[in-house]
PANU-500825 format. One record per atom (N, C-alpha, C, CB): x, y, z. Coordinates in steps of 0.05 Angstrom, whole numbers, padded with zeros to 5 digits, always signed. Glycine has a CB too. Example, Ala and Ser with C-alpha at 12.3 -4.5 7.8 and 13.67 -1.06 7.14 Angstrom:
<pts>
+00264-00114+00156/+00246-00090+00156/+00264-00066+00156/+00226-00089+00181/+00257-00045+00142/+00273-00021+00143/+00258+00001+00157/+00282-00012+00114/
</pts>
This chain:
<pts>
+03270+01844+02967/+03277+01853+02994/+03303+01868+02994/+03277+01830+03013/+03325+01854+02977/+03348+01866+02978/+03337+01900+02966/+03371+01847+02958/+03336+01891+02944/+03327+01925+02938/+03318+01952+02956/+03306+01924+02924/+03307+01939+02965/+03284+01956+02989/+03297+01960+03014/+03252+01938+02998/+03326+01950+03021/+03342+01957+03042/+03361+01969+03021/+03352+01933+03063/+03363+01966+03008/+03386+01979+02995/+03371+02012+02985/+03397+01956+02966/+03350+02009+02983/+03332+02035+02977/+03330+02044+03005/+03300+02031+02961/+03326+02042+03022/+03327+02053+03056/+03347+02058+03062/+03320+02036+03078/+03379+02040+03049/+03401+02052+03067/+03411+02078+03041/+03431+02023+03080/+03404+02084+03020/+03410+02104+03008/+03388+02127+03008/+03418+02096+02985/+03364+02119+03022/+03351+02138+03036/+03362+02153+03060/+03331+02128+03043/+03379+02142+03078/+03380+02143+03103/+03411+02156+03100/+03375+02114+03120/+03426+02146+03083/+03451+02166+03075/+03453+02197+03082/+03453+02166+03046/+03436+02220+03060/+03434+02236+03065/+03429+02252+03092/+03424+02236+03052/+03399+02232+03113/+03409+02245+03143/+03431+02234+03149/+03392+02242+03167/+03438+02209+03149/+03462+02216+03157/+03483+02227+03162/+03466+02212+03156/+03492+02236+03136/+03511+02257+03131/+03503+02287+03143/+03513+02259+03102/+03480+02298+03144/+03470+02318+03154/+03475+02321+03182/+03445+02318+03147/+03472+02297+03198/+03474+02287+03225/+03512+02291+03230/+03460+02250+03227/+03518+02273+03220/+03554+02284+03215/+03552+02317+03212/+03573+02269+03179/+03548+02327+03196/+03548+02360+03194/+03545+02374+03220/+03522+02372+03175/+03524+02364+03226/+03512+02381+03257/+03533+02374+03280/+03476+02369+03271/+03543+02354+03283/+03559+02346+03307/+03583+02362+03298/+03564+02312+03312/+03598+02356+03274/+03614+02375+03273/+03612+02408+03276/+03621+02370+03255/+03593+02411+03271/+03592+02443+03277/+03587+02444+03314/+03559+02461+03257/+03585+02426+03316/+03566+02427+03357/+03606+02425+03358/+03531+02380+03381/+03620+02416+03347/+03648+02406+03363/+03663+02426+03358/+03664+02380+03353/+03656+02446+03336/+03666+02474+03327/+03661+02494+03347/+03654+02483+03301/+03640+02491+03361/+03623+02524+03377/+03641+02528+03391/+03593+02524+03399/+03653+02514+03416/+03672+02532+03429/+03694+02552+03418/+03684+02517+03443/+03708+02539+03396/+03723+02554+03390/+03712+02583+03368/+03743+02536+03381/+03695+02578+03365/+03676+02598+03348/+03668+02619+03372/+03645+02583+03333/+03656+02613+03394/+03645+02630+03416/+03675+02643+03420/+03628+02612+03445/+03697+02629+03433/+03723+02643+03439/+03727+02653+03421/+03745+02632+03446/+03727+02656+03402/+03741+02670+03374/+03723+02691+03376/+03740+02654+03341/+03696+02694+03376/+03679+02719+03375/+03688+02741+03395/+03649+02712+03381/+03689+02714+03421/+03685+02737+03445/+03710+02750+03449/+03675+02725+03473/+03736+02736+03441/+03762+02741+03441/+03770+02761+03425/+03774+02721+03435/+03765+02760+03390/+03772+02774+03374/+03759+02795+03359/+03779+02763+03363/+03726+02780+03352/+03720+02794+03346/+03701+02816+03347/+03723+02786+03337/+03693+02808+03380/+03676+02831+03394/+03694+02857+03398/+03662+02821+03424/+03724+02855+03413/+03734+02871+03418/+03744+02894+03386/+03753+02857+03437/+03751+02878+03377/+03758+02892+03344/+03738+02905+03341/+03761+02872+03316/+03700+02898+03348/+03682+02917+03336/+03687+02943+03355/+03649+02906+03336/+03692+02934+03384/+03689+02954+03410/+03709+02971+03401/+03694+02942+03442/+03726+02962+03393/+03760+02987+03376/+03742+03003+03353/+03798+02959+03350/+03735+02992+03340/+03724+03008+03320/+03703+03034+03329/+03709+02987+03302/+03684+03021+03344/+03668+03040+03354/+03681+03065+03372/+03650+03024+03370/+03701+03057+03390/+03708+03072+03404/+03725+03100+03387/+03722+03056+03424/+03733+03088+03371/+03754+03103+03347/+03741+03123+03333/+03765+03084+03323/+03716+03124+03335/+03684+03146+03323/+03693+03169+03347/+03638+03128+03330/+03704+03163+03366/+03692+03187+03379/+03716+03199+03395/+03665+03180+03399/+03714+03214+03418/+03728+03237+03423/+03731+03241+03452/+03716+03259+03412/+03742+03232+03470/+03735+03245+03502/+03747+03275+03508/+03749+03225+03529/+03719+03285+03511/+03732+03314+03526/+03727+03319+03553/+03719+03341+03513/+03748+03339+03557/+03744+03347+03596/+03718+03356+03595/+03767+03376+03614/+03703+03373+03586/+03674+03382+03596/+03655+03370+03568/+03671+03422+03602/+03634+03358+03575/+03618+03341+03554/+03625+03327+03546/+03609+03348+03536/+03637+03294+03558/+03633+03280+03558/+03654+03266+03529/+03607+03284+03564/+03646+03244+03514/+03654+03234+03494/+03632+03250+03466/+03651+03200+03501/+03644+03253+03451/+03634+03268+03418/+03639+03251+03390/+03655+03298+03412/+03626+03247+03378/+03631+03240+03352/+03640+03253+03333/+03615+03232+03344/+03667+03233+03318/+03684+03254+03305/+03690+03244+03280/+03711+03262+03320/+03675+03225+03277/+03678+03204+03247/+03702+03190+03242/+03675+03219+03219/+03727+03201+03228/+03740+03186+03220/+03773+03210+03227/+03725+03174+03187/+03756+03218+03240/+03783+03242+03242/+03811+03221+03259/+03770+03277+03269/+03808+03208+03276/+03818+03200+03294/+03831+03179+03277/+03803+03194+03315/+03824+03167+03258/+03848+03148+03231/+03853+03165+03216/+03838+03122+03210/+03851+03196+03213/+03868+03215+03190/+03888+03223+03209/+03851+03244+03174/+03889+03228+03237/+03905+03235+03253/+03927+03213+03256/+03892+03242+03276/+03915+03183+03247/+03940+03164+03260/+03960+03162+03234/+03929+03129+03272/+03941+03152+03199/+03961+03161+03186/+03975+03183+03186/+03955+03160+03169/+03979+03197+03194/+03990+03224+03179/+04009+03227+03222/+03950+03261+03162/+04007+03209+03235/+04019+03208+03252/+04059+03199+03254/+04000+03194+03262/+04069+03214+03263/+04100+03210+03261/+04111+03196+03271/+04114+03225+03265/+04099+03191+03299/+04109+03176+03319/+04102+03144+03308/+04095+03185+03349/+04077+03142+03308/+04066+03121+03293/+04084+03105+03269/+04043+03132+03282/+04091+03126+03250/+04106+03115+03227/+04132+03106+03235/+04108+03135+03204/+04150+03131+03257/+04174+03124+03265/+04180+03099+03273/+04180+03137+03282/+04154+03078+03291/+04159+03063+03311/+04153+03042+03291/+04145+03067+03339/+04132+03045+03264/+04133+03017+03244/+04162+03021+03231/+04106+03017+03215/+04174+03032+03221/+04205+03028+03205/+04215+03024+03233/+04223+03057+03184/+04218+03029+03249/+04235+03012+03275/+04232+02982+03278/+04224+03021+03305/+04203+02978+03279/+04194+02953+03276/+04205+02925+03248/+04167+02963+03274/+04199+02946+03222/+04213+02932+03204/+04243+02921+03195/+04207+02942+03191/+04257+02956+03209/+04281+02942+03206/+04287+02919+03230/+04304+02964+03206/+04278+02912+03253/+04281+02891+03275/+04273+02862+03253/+04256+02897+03306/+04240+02865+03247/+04242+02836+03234/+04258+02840+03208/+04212+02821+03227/+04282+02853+03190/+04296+02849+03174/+04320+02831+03184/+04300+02872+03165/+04329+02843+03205/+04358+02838+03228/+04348+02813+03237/+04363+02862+03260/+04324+02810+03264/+04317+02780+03264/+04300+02762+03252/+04312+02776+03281/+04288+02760+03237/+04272+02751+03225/+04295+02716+03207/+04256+02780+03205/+04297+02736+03190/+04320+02715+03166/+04341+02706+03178/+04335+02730+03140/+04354+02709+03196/+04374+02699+03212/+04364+02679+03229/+04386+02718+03227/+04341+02688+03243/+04329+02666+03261/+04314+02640+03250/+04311+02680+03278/+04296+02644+03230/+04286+02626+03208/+04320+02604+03196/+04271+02654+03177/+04329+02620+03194/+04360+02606+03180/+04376+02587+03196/+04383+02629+03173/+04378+02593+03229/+04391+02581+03243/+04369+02553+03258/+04405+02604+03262/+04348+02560+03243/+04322+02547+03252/+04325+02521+03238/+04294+02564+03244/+04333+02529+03210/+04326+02517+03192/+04350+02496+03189/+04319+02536+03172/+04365+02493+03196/+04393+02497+03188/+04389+02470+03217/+04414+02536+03189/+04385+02481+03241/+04390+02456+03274/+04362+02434+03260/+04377+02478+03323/+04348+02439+03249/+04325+02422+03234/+04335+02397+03216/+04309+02442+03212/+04349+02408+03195/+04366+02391+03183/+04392+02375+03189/+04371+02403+03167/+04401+02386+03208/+04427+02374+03220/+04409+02354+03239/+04450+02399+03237/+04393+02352+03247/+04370+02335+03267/+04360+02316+03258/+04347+02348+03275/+04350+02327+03238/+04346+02303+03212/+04358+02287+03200/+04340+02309+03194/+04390+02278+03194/+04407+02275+03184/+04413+02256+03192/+04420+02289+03182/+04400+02246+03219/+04407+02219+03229/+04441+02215+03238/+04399+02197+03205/+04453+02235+03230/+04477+02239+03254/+04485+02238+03275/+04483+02251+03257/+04467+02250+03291/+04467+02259+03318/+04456+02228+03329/+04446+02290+03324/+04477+02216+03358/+04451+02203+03376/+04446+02220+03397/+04457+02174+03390/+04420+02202+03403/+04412+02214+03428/+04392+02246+03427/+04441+02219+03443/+04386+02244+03399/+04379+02263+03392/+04356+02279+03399/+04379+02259+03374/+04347+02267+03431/+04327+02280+03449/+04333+02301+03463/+04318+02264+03466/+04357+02299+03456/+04382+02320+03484/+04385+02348+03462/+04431+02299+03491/+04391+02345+03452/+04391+02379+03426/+04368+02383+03421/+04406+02380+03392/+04344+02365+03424/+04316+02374+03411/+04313+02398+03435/+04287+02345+03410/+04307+02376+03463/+04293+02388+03478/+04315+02415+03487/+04283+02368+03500/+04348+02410+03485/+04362+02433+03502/+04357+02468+03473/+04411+02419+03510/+04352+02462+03458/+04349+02483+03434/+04317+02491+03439/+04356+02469+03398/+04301+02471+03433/+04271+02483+03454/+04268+02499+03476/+04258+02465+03467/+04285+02490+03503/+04282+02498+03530/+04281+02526+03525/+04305+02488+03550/+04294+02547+03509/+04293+02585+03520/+04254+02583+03503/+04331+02620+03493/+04251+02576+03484/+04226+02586+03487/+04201+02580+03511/+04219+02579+03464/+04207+02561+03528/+04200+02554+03551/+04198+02573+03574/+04216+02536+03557/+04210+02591+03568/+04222+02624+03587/+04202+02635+03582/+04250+02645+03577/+04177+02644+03602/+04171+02676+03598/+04182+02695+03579/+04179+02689+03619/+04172+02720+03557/+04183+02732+03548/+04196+02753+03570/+04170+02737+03530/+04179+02758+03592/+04187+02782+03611/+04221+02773+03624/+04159+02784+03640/+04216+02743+03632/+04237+02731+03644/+04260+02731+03623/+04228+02702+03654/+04257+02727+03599/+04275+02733+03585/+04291+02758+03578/+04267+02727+03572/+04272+02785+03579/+04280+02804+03574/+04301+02814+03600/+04257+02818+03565/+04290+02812+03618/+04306+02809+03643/+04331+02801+03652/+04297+02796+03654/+04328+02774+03645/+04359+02754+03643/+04384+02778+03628/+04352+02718+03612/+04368+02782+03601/+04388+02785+03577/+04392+02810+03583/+04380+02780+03546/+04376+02828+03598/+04390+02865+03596/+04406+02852+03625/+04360+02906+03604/+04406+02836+03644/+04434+02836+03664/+04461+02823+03648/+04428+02814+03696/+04454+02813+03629/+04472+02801+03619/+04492+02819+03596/+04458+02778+03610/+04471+02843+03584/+04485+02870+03568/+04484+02878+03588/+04475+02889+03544/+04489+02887+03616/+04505+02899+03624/+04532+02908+03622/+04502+02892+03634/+04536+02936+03614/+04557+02944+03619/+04581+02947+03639/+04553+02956+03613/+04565+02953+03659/+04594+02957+03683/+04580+02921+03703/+04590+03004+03714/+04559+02927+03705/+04556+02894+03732/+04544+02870+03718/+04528+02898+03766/+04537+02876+03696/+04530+02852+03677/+04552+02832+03673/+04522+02863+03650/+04543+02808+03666/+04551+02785+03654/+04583+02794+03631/+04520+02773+03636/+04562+02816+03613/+04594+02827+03591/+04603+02842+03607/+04593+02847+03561/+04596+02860+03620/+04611+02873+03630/+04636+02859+03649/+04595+02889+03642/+04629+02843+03664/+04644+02833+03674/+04666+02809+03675/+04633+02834+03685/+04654+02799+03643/+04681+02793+03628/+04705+02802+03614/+04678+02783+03615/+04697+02820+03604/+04707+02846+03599/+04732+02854+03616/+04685+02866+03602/+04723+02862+03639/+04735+02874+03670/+04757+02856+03673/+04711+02872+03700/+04742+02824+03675/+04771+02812+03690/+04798+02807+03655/+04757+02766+03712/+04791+02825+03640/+04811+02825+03620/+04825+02856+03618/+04798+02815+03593/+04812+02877+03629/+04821+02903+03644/+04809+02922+03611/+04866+02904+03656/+04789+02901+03602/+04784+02918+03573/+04757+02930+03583/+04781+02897+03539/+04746+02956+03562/+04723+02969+03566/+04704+02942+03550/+04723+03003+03551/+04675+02945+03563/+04659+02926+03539/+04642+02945+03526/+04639+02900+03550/+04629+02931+03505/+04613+02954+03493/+04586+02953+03510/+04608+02950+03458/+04576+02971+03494/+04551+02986+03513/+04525+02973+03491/+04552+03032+03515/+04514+02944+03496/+04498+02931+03478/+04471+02941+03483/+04500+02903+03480/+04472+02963+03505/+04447+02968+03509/+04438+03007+03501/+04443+02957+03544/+04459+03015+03474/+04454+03041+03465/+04447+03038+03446/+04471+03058+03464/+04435+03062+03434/+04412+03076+03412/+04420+03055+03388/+04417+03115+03402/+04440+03056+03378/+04461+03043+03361/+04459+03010+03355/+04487+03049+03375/+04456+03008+03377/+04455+02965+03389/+04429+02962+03389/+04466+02952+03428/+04408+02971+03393/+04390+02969+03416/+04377+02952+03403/+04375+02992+03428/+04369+02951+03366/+04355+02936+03363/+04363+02914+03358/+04343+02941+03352/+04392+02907+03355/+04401+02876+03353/+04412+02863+03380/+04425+02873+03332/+04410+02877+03398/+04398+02866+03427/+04374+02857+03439/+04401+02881+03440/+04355+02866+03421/+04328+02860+03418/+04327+02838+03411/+04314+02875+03402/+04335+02829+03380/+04334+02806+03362/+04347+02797+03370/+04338+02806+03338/+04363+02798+03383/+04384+02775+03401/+04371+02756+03426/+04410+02794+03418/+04351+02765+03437/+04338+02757+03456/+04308+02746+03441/+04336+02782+03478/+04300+02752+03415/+04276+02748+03407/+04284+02715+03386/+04263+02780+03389/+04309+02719+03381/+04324+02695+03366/+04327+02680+03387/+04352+02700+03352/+04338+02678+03412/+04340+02657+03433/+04317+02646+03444/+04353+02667+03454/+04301+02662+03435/+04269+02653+03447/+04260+02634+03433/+04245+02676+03446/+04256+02642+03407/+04239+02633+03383/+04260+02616+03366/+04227+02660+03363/+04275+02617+03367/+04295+02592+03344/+04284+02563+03345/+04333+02588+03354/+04285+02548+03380/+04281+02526+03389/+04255+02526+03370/+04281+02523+03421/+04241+02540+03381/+04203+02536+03371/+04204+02533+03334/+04179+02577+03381/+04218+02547+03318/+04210+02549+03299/+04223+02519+03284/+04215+02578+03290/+04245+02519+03296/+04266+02489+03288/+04249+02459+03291/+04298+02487+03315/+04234+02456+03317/+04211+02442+03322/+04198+02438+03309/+04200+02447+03336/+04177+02457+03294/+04160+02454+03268/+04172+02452+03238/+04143+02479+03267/+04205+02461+03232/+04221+02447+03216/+04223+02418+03217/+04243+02457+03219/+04231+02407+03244/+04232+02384+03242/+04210+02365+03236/+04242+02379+03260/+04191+02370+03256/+04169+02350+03246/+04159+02352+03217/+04143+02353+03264/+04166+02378+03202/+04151+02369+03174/+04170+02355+03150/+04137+02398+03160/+04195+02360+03160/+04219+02339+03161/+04215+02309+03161/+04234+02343+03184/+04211+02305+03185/+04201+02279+03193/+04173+02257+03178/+04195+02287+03222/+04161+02276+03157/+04135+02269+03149/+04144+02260+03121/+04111+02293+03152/+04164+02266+03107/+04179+02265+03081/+04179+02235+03078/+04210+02278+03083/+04178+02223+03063/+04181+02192+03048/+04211+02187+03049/+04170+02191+03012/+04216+02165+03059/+04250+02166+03060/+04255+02163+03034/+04267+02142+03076/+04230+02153+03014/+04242+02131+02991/+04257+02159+02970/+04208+02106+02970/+04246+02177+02984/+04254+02208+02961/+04289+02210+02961/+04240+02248+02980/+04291+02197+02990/+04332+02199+02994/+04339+02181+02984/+04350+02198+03023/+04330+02162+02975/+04336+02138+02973/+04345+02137+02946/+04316+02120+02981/+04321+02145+02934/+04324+02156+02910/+04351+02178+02901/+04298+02167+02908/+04351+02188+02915/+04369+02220+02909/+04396+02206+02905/+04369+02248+02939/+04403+02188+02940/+04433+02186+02936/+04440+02156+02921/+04447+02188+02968/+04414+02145+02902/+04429+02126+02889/+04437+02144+02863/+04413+02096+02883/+04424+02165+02857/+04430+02189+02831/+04452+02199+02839/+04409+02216+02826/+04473+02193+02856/+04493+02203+02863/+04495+02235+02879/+04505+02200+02840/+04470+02244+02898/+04467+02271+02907/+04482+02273+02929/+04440+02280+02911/+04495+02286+02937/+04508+02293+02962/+04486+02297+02986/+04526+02320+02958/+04499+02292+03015/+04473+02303+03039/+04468+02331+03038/+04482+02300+03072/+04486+02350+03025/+04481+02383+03019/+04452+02381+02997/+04515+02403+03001/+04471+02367+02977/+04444+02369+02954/+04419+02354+02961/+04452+02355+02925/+04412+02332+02976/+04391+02335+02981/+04369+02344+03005/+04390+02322+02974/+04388+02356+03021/+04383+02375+03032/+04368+02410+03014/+04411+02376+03045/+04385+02408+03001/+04380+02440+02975/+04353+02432+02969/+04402+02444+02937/+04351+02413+02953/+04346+02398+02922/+04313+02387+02936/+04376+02363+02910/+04316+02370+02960/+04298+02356+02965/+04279+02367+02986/+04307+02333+02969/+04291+02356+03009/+04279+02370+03031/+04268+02397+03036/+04292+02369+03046/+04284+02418+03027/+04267+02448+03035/+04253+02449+03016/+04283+02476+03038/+04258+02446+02992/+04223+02447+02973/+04199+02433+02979/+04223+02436+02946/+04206+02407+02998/+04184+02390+03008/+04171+02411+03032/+04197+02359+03020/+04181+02425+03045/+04177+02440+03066/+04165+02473+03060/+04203+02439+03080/+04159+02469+03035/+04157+02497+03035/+04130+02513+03048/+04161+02503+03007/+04118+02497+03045/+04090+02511+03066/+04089+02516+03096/+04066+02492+03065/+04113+02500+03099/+04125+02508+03133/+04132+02533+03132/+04154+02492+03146/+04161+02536+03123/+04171+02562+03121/+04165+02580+03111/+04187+02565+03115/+04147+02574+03092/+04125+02603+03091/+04106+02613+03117/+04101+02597+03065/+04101+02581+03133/+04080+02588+03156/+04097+02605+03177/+04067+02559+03171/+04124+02586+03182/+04137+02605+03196/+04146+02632+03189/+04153+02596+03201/+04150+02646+03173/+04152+02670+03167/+04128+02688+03170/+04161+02669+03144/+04102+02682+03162/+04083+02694+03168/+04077+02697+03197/+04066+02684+03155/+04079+02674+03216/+04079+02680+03240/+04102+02697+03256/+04076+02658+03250/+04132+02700+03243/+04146+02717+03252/+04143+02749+03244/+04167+02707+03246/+04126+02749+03221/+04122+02784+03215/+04095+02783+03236/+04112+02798+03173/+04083+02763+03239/+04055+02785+03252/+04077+02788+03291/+04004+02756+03255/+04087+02770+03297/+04107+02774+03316/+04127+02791+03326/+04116+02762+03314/+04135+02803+03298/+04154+02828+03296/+04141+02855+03298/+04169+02829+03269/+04116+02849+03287/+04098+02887+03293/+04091+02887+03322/+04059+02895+03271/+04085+02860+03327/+04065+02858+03354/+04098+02864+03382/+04042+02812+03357/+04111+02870+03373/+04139+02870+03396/+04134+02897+03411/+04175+02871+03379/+04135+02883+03441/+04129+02896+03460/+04141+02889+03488/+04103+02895+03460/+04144+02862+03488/+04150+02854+03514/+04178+02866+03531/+04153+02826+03510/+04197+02854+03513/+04234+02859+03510/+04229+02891+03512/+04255+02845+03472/+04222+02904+03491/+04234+02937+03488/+04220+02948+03528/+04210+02962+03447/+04198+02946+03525/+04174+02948+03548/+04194+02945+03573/+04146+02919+03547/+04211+02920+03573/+04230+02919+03607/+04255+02927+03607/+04235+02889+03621/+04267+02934+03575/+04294+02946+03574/+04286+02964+03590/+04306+02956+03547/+04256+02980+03577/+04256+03016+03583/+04262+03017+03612/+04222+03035+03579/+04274+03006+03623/+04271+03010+03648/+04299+03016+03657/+04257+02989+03660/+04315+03001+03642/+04343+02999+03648/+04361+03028+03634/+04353+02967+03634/+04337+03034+03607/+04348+03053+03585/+04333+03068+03575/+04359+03042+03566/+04317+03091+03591/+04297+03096+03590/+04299+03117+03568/+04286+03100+03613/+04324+03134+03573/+04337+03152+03552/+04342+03134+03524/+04367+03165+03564/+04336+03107+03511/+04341+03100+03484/+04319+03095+03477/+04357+03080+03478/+04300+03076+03501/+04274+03064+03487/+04253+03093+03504/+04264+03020+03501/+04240+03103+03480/+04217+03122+03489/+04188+03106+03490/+04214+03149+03466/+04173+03124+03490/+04147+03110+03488/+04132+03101+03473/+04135+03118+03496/+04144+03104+03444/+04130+03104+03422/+04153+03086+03407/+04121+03136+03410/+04173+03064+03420/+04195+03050+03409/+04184+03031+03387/+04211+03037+03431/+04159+03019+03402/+04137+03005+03379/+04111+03012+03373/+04131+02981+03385/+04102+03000+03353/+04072+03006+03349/+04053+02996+03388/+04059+02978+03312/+04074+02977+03395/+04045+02965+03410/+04051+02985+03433/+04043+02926+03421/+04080+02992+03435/+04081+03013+03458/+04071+03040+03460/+04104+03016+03462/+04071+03047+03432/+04058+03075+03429/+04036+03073+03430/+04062+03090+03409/+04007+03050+03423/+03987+03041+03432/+03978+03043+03452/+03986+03025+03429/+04000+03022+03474/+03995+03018+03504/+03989+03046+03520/+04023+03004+03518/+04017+03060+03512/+04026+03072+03534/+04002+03106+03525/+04069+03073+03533/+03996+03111+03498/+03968+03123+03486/+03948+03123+03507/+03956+03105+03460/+03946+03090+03513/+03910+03078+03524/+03914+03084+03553/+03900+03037+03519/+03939+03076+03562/+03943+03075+03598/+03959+03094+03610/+03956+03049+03609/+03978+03114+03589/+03989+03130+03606/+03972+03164+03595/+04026+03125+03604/+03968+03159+03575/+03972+03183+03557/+03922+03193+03561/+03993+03165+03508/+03918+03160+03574/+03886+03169+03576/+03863+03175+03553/+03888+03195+03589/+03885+03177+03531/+03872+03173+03499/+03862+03144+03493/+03896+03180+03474/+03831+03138+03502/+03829+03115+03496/+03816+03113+03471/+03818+03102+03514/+03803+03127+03451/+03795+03135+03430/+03816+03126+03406/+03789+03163+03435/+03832+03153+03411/+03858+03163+03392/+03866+03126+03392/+03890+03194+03412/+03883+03114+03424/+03895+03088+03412/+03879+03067+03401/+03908+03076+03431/+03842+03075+03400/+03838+03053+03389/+03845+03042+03355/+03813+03052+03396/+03838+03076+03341/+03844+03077+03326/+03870+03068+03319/+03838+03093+03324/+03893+03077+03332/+03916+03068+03320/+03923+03044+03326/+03936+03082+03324/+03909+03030+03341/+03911+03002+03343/+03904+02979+03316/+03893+02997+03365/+03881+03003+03309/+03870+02986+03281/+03873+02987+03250/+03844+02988+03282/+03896+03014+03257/+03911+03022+03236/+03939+03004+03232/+03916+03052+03240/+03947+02997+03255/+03976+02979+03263/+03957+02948+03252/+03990+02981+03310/+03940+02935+03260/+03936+02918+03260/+03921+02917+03228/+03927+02911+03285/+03908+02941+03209/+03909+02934+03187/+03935+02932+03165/+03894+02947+03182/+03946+02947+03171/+03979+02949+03164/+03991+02920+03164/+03998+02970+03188/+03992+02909+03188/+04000+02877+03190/+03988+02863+03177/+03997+02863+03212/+03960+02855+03176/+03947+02843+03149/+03955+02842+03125/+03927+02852+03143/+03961+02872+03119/+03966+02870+03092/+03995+02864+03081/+03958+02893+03082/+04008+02867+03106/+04044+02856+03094/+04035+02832+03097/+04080+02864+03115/+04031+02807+03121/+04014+02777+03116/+04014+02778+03083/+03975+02775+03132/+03981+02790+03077/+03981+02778+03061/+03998+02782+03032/+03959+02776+03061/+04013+02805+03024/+04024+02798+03011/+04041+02781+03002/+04026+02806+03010/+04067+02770+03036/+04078+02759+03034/+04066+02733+03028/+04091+02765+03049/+04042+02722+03041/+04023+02698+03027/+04027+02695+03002/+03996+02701+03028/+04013+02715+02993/+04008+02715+02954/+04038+02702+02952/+04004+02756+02931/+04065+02721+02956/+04091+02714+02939/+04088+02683+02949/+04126+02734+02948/+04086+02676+02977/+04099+02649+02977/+04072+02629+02968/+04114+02641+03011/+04050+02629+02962/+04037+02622+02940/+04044+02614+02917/+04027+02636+02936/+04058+02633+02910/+04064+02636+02873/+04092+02619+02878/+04071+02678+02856/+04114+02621+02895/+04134+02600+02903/+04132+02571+02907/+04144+02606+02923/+04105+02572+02931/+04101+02534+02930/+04091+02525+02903/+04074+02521+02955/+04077+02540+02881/+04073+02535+02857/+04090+02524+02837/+04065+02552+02850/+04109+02540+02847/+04136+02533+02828/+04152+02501+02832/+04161+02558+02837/
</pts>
């Protein structure tokens, strides 16, 4: 008898497991349906639209591939990616650093009360980006702004944080206040997941809190800060919000083509080329892929090490 239940329940295994399979995939669909209908229907509808041509008399035309030889070999396009790059050069590593840096000092068990710096270093990413961009061009103000008007009650000129010259580390200045809290957050918790017995270890070897800080902790972390970095380059091409409400204040520095997403936008909704931006939408967004993944591969070959 034993046998013969024991032969039924290793019969009954296999559906089982099959049965597990199916529920998991039934618990997967939504986000599979949103992902289709979200990403990757519209990506086909870009593609398609990018075949063809609207003209004033007859309608839309098929033009093959002309409309991605036009975007590489486009100036504006290229101008507004090296704009883009040098921004995540300026904020990118600075912001990751100061990220990285309120993470460890958090960790350190120094601080009490240490709910009060979590949440007050969090709170700007809590901000609207629009609301942010907003705040921060009254605040570069030159003559009625915030600088400006510290400036004034010292009878000095202030600088002009909002010219050709500044413009993009006024940018990163507002994209660092946003994003630091957020990225320091996901420092910490993978912080927090570490084995104490690893410190324990370190400082009876005689290691300083620097050295195992160096030594221990950020090598334990390294799949964070690779995650975070990858999410700050696809962040840095996709910049639109900040430049988008300066233009308003500085319409003579930021043009229309200041980013990829603006020269896109302003392509699809001002310019009536809905074709031309699809294409260069999918030229910008293959371009991003492929910096991703390189930078993947390197930090690959790093967490290896």
């Amino acid at each position: 008898m034993s046998m013969t239940h024991a032969a039924d329940g290793d019969a009954r295994m296999p559906l089982r497991k099959e049965k597990q399979q199916y529920v998991g995939m039934l618990y997967c669909l939504p986000y599979v349906v949103v992902f289709l209908m979200g990403t990757i229907l519209p990506i086909l509808y870009a593609l398609y639209l990018s075949f063809f041509k609207e003209r004033m008399v007859g309608g839309s035309r098929f033009v093959g591939l002309k409309n991605f030889v036009r975007a590489v070999s486009d100036a504006k396009l290229w101008e507004s990616f090296g704009r883009v790059s040098l921004y995540f050069l300026i904020q990118v590593p600075l912001m990751l650093a100061l990220a990285l840096l309120a993470a460890l000092i958090l960790d350190s068990g120094r601080i009490r009360h240490i709910a009060i710096p979590r949440m007050l270093l969090f709170l700007p990413y809590a901000v609207p980006g629009v609301i942010a961009a907003l705040m921060w061009g009254y605040i570069y103000g030159q003559r009625n702004g915030l600088i400006g008007q510290f400036f004034q009650m010292f009878g000095a000129q202030a600088p002009n944080l909002l010219s050709a010259d500044a413009m993009l580390f006024s940018i990163s200045n507002i994209a660092r206040w946003c994003f630091m809290g957020y990225n320091m957050l996901i420092f910490y918790a993978s912080l927090r997941v570490i084995p104490g017995e690893l410190y324990e270890s370190a400082r009876i070897d005689g290691a300083s809190e620097f050295r195992i800080a160096w030594s221990v902790k950020i090598p334990m972390i390294r799949s964070t800060v690779i995650m975070t970095l990858l999410f700050s380059i696809i962040g840095s091409y996709q910049l639109f919000n900040e430049p988008n409400i300066l233009k308003t204040l500085v319409p003579e520095v930021i043009n229309s083509y200041y980013t990829p997403n603006m020269y896109t936008y302003n392509l699809a909704f001002t310019g009536q080329d809905i074709n031309y931006a699809a294409a260069v939408s999918l030229v910008v967004g293959s371009i991003t892929m492929l910096i991703v993944a390189a930078v993947k591969l390197f930090g690959s070959r790093w967490e290896e090490r």
